[in-house]
C-alpha positions as CSV (number, residue, x, y, z in Angstrom):
1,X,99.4,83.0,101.8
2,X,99.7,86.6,102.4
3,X,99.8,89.3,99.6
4,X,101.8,91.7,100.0
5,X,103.1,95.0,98.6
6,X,106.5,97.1,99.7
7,X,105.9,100.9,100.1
8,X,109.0,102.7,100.2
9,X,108.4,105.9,101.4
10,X,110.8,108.4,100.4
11,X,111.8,112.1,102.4
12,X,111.9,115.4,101.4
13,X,114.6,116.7,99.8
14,X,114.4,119.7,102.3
15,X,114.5,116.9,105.4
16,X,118.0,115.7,104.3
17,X,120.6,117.3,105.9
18,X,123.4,118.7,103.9
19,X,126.3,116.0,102.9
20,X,124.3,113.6,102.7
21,X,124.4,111.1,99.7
22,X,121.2,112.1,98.4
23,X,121.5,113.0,94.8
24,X,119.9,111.7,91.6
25,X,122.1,109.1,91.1
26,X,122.0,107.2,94.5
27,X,118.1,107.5,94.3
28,X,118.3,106.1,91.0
29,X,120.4,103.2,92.0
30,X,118.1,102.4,94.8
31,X,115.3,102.6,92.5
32,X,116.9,100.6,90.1
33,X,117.2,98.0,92.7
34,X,113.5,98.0,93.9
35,X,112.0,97.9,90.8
36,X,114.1,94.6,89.7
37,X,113.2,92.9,93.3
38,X,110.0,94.1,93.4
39,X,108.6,95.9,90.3
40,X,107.3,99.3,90.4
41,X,103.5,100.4,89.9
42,X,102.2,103.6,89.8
43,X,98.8,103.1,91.8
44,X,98.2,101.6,95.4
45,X,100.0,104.3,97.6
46,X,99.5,105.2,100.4
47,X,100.9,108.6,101.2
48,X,99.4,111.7,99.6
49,X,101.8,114.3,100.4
50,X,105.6,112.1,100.3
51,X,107.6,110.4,97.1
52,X,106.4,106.9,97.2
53,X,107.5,103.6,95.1
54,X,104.8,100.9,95.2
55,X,105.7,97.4,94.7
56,X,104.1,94.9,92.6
57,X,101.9,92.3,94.6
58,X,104.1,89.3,95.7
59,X,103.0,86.1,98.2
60,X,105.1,86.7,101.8
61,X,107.7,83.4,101.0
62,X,111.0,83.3,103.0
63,X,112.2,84.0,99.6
64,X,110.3,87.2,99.5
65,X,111.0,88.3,102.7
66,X,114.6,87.6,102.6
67,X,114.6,90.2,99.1
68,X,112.9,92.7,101.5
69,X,115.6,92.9,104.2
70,X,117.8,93.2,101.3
71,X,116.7,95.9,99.8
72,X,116.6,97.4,103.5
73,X,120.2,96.8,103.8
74,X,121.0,98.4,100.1
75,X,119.0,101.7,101.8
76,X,121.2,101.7,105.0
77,X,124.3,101.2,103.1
78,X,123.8,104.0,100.5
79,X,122.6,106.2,103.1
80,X,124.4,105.0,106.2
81,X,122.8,108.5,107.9
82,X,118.9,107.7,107.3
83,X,117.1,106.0,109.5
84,X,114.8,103.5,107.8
85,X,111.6,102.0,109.6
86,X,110.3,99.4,108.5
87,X,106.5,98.5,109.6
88,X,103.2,96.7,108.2
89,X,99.6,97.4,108.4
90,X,96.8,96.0,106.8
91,X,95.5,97.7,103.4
92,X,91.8,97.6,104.7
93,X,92.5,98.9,108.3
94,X,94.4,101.9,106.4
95,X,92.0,102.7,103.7
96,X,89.5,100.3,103.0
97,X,91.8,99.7,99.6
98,X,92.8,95.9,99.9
99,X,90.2,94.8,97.3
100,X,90.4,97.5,95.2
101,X,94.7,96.9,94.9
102,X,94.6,93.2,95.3
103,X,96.6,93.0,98.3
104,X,96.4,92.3,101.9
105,X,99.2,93.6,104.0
106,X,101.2,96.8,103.4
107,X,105.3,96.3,103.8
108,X,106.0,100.2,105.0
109,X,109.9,101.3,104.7
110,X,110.2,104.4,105.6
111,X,113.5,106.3,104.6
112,X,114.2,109.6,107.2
113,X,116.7,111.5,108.4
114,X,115.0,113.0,111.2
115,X,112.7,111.2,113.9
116,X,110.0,113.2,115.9
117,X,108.1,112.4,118.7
């Protein structure tokens, strides 16, 4: 079976438009949220220069997957005017890391308010 980690990849709080529901508490509800579903470690990122929460490892079961799109949903409902992206990539073809964090595949949710091409 597959091990995986979630990535959620937070913006900038210059990106987010003004408005918007981004303010301490809603980040610490989502938060909140993530780290009962999924834990919360403080190594295996993967972006340098963005906020980043980093999952425990967990096997890809329907069960898992299903707590995944959940957590999606609890994103797009607190901020119904971010975009979030949700993508995977292998550890190894990213960074040669897989070993060295004990996973396989990366689960990448990215949370933005503005898409470039």
């Amino acid at each position: 079976m597959t091990r995986c980690r979630l990535h959620v990849i937070l913006p900038d709080d210059d990106e987010v438009p003004e408005g918007t529901n981004w303010n301490e508490s809603t980040l610490e509800e989502l938060r909140s949220g993530f780290e009962d579903s999924f834990g919360l470690v403080e190594t295996a990122s993967v972006q340098e220069n963005k906020r980043e929460w980093v999952s425990e490892v967990f096997e890809e079961t329907d069960r898992n997957v299903a707590l995944v799109d959940e957590f999606e949903r609890t994103c797009d409902e607190l901020l119904p005017n971010a975009s979030s992206i949700l993508t995977r990539q292998e550890r190894d073809l990213m960074d040669g890391q897989g070993a060295t964090f004990d996973y396989d595949e990366a689960l990448l949710l990215q949370l933005t308010f503005r898409l470039t091409t």
